[in-house]
N, C-alpha and C positions, 0 to 999 in steps of 0.2 A: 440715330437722329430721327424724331420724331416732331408731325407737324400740329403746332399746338391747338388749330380748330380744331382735330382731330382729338386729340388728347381732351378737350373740354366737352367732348359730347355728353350728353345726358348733366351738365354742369350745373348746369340751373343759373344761366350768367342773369346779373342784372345792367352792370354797365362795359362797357369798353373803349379803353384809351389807349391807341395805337392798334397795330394789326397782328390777327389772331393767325396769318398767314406766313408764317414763321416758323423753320425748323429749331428745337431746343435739343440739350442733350439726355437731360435726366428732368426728372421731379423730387423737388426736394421741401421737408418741413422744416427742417434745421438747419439753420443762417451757419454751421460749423461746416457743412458738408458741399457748400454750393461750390461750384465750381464752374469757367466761364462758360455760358450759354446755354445753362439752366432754369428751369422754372420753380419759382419759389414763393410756396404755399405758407401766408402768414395764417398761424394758430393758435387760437386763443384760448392758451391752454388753464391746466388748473396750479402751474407753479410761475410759466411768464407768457407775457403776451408776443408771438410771432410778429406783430405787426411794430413793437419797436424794434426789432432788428433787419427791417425791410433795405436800410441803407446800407449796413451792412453787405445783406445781401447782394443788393446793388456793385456797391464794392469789391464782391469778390467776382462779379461775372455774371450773374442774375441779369436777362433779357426777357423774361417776363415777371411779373406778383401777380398771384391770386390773392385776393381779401378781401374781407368784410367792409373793410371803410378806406378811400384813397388818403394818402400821407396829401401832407397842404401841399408842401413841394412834388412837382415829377419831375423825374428825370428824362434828357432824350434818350433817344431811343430804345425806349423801355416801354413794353406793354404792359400796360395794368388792366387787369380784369377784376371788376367789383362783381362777388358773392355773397348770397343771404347767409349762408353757413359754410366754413372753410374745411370743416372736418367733412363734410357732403361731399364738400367741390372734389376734398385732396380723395374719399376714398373711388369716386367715380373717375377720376385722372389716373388713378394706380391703377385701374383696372383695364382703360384704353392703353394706358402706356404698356400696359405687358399682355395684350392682345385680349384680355378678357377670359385669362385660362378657365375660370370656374364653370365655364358655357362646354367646358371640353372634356368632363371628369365631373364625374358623381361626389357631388361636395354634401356630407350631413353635418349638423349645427347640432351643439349639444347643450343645454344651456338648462338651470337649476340653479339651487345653492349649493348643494351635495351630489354630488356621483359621477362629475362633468366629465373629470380625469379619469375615473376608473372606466365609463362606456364607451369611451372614444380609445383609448387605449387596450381595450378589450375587442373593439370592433377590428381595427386595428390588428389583433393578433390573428383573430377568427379569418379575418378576408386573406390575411396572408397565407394563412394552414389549407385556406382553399385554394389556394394557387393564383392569387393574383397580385397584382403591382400596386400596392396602398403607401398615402401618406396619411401624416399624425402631424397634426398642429394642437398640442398642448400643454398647460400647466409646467409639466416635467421634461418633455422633449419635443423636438421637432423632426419627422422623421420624413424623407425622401424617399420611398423603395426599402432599399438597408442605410442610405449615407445618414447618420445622426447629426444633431446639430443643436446648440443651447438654446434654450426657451425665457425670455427674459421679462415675459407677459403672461397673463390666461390666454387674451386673445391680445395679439401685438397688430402694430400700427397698421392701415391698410398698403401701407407701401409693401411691410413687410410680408403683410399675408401675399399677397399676388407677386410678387418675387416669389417666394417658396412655390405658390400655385405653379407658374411658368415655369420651375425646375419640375416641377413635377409632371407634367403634362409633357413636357421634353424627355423625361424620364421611361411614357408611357405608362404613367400609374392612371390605372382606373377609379378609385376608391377614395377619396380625401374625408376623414374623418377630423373635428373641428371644435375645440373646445369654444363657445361662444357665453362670454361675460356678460354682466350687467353694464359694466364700465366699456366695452367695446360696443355693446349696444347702444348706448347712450350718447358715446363718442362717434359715432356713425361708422366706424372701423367696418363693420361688414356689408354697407351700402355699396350696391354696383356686384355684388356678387350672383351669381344664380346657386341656390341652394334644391339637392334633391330630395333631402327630405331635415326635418326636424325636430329631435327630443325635447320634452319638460321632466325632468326629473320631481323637483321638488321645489318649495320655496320655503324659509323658514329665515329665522333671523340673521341678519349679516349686511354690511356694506353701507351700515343707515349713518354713518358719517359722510360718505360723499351721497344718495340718496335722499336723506333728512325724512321722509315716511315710508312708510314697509309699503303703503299704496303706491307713491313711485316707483318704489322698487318691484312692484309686481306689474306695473303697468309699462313699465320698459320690457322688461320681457314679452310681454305678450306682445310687443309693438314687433319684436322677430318674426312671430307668428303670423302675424299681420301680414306683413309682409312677401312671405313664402308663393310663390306661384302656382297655378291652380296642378302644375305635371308633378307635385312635390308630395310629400307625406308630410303631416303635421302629428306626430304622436305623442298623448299625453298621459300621468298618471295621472289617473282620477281618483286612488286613493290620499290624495293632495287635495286641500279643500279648493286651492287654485286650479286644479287641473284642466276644468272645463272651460273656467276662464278666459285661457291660453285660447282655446279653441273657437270665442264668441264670431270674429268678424276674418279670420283664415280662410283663405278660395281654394286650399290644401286641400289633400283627400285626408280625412279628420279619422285618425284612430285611438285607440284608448287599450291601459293596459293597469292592471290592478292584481292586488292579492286578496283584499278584501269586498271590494265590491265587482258585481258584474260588469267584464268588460271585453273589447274583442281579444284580447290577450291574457289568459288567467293562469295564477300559478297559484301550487301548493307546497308550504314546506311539510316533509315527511317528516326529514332525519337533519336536526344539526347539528354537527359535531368541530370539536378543533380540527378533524380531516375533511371539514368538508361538509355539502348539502345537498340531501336528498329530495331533488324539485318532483312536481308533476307541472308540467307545463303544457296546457288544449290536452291534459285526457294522455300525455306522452311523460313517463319520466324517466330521469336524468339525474347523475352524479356528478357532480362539480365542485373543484376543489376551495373555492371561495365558502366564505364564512359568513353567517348572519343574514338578518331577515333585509337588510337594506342593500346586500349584496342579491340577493333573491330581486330586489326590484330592479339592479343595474340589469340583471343576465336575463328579465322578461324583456327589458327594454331591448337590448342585445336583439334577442330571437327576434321578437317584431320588426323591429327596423332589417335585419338578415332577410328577412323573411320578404319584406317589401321591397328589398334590393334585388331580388330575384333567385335568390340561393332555396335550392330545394330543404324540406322541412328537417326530414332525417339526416339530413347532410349538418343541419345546423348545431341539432343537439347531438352533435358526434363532434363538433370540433368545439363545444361549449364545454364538453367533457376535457377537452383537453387544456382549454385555457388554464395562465396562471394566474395567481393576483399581481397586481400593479405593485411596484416600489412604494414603500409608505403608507399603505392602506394594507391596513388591520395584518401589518409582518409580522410574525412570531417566531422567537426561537423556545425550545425548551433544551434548560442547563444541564448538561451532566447530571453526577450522582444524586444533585439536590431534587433535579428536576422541577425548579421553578420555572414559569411560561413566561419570557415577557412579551409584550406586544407595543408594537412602535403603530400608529396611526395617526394623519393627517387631520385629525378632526381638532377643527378651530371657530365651528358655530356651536352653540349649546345643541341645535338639533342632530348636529355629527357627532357629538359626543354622550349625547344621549340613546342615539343608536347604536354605538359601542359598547358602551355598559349595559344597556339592555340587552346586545347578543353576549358578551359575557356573562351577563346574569343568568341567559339560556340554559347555557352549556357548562358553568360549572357545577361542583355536587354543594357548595357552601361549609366543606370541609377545611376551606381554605381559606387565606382572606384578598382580597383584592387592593394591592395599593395603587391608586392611580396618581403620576402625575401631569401638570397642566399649569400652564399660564395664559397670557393675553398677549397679542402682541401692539407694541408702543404706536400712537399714530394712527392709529385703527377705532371704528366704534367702541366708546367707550363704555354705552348702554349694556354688553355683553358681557361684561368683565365679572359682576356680581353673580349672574345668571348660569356663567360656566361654572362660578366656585360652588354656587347651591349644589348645582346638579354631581358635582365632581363628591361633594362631602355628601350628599344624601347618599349615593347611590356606591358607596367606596367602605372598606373598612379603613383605611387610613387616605385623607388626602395629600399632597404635597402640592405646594403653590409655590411658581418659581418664574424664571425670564422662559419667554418665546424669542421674539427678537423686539426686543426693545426701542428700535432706532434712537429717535434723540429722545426719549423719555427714560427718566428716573423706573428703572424698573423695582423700585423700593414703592413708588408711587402706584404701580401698575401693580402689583401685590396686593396692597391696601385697598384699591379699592373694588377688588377681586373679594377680600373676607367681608366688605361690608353684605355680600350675599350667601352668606354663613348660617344658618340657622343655631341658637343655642345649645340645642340638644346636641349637634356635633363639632362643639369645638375644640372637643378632649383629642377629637379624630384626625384634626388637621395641623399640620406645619407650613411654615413658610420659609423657605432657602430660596436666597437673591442667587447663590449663583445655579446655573441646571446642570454642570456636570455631579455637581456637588449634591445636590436633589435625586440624580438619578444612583449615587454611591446609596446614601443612604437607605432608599426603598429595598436595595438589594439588599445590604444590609439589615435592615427589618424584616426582608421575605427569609419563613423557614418553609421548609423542604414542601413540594406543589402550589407552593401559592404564587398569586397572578401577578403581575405587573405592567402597567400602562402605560405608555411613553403619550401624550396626547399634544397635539399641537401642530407640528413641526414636518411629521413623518418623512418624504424623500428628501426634504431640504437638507443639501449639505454643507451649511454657514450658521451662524447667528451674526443678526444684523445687529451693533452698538454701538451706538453716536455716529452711525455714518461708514463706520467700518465693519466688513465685511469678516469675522472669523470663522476659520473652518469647524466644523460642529455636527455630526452624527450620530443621533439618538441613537439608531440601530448599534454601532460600532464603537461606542462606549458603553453604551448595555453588557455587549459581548465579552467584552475586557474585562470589565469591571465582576463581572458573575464568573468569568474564566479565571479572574485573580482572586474571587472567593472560593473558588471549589479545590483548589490547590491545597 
């Protein structure tokens, strides 16, 4: 039981009807969950509005509402609290309600369009090999210590992040690394928290269906950065034309990290190979079993933030060395006798998947040919769809265009208007198969003996989404089959 002045601090109240002098049991957004003598947080979301199921709530036990505007009717004895913004109110209430864990644990934000999941998940391994108690709030999982847990968000609701916080913190973890979204930004999900430091990776196209301009979309971002308190770290790449951006109106201590241009944190690729990369990182180098030049920017990122978390220097590129890669980002197997490579990757913005092909293009000799395949997925920026299939047919000897997850879209429809960014010159080069298990038989089938293969899109996801339904579906693990039923 908690007392709901208490719970509203930092609220931002503008009116109040009945008393805020009241013990509740929980904080709740969803009228499904309340239960009697809860507080419940109408949200005006992007599928329905929390504030028509206020009676509801009401109904099932609900003794307070937070909202933006009073229902004509109240109820007795019911306290209504009027709010300028409900996603504010609810993430500063998560935060009193479960002590305000993130004041108690080194929390870093990681936020981009690309690399969110692999830095956080990488920091993540590192701080663990160093001997301490880390959790992982991301994309792919949610980690406690060791207890794992599903991830059903980038960055999920603030209820849920400060639940997880408070296991963690009970847990004794020092470390909480943080995938932090546009869409969580926006939704106020990380307000009320104390962050110690945080990443900009990159910005590049993605998200401009809920966004509508790439200038919203980079100005939400930065509004993280904004944010940050002055005991924190703000680190940016400045080979990013946004990079500095990020860092205009931050009270952080502002650092910068780059391959190409001067900055406090510089690296060199030596050596890149399918086993791996030969960094120089400040004048020090390093072998690391990651691939390509965009993994070279996560593991600068890595060291500086390591670095500004207080972990000594040679300590860092000793356990950098030992990092893996992430699930879904840039996996490779190479096949038996044939010895074809294929490669399953996450990449679903043109700029991730143009980083792909461009390390692939590194490291091959061009004795081979590279098929990739790749779709869009359904419900998502539309604008991208052309833009993937150019870059996929330009830079590919064969393309293949197929489903991602479709949701409730005709993914016959989501094909089409993927080729209308096709160039002439490569239309001989490209296919289109509606279905992807069926897309990925055939590339194998077209690969003869060393040539490459690209699984693009999708990478750890283990489903396709279709009309609503959720089927099981692993790139990786149909690749596998299907190349181990050719080589028989």
């Amino acid at each position: 039981m908690k007392v709901l002045k208490d719970i509203l601090y930092k609220a931002s109240l503008e009116a109040v009807k009945g008393s805020t002098d009241i013990t509740v049991n929980k904080v709740e957004f969803d009228s499904r969950q309340i239960g009697k003598g809860d507080v419940f947080v109408a949200i005006n979301g992007t599928v329905s509005n929390g504030h028509d199921y206020i009676n509801k709530a009401i109904s099932l036990g609900a003794k307070a509402i937070v909202c933006e505007e009073f229902p004509d009717e109240l109820s007795e004895n019911v306290t209504y609290v009027l709010v300028k913004n409900s996603h504010k109110a609810l993430a500063f209430m998560a935060a009193n309600f479960y002590g305000n864990p993130s004041n108690n644990l080194k929390l870093v934000g990681i936020t981009g369009t690309n690399g969110k999941t692999t830095i956080a998940t990488l920091l993540y391994q590192l701080f663990k090999k160093a001997g301490y108690k880390v959790g992982l709030l991301s994309t792919v999982k949610i980690l406690v210590g060791d207890k794992e847990y599903k991830a059903t968000h980038t960055t999920p609701d603030s209820l849920t992040i400060n639940r997880y916080l408070s296991e963690m913190q009970q847990d004794g973890v020092e470390y909480c690394f943080m995938e932090v979204s546009s869409h969580g930004i926006h939704q106020k999900r990380t307000e009320g928290l104390h962050f110690a430091g945080g990443i900009f990776t990159n910005l590049s196209h993605d998200h401009l269906d809920y966004h509508k301009s790439f200038s919203e979309y980079r100005d939400v971002k930065k509004s993280f950065f904004d944010k940050l308190p002055k005991s924190a770290f703000a680190l940016t790449n400045i080979d990013d034309k946004n990079g500095l951006v990020m860092l205009q109106n931050t009270v952080a201590k502002k650092l910068t990290y780059a391959l190409k241009t001067y900055a406090d944190y510089r690296a060199q690729i030596l050596e890149s190979q399918f086993s791996g990369l030969l960094l120089k990182i400040n004048d020090q180098e390093v072998w690391v079993k990651l691939i390509g030049a965009f993994n070279a920017y996560n593991l600068l990122a890595i060291y500086a933030a390591a670095i500004n978390l207080g972990l000594e220097d040679m300590e860092v590129l000793r356990l950098m060395s030992e990092l893996e890669s992430v699930s879904g980002r840039f996996q490779f197997i190479v096949s038996g006798p044939s010895q074809i490579t294929a490669i399953v990757d996450y990449a679903h913005t043109p700029d991730a998947l143009d980083n792909v092909l461009k390390t692939i293009e590194d490291i091959r000799t061009r004795n081979e040919q590279l098929i990739t395949i790749v779709g869009c997925g359904g419900d998502r920026d539309k604008t991208k769809r052309p833009v993937m299939a150019h870059i996929a047919s330009s830079k590919s000897d064969v393309a293949i265009f197929t489903s991602d997850n479709p949701r409730s879209e005709d993914p016959v429809d989501i094909i089409e208007d993927m080729e209308k960014g096709v160039e002439p010159q490569n239309y001989k080069k490209t296919l289109s198969v509606v279905e992807r298990k069926q897309a990925i038989k055939i590339a194998c089938q077209l690969a003869k003996p060393n040539d490459i293969i690209l699984i693009a899109g999708k990478g750890h996801e283990t489903y396709q989404e279709i009309k609503g339904v959720r089927h099981d579906f692993d790139d990786m693990q149909i690749v596998k089959e299907i190349l181990k039923e050719l080589n028989k």
